[in-house]
N, C-alpha and C positions, 0 to 999 in steps of 0.2 A: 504494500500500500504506500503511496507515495504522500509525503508529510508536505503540507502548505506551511506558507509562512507568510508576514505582513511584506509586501515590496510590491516592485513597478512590473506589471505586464508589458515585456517588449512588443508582442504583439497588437493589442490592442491600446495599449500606452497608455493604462488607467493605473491608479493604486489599489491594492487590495490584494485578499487572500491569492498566493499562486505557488507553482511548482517548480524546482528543475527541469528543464527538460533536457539539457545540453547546453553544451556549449559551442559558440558559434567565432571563428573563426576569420580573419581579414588584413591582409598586409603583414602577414607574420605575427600578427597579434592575437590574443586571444580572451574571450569575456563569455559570462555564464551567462543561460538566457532561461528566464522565467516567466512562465504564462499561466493566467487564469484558467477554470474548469473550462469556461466558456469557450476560448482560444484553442485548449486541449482537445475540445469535443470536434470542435471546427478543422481541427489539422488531423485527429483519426477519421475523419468522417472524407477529407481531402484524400489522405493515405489508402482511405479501402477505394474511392472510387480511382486512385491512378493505379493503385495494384488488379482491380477487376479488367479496366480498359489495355492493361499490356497484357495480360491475360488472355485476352479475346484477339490480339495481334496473330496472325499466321506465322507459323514455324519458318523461319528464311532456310 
């Protein structure tokens, strides 16, 4: 189960309860990136529909 805690949703760039999700990467730098349920639900719900549609791609 993953533990919330008070800080900024990079995603939606609100304040409020949110998660680890990773860390995100740029110029050789590197910073932790935490999102809301909300943002959460939106990015598995993004994840199953890209992984369905390569799915449904023909064998090359």
């Amino acid at each position: 189960m993953s533990r919330f805690v008070q800080g900024w949703c990079l995603i939606g760039r609100h304040y409020g309860l949110v998660q680890f999700i990773g860390p995100v990467e740029s110029h050789g730098m590197r910073a932790p990136v935490y999102a809301c349920e909300g943002c959460c639900e939106y990015m598995r719900q993004y994840i199953r529909a890209n992984t369905a549609q390569r799915d449904q791609r023909p064998a090359v």
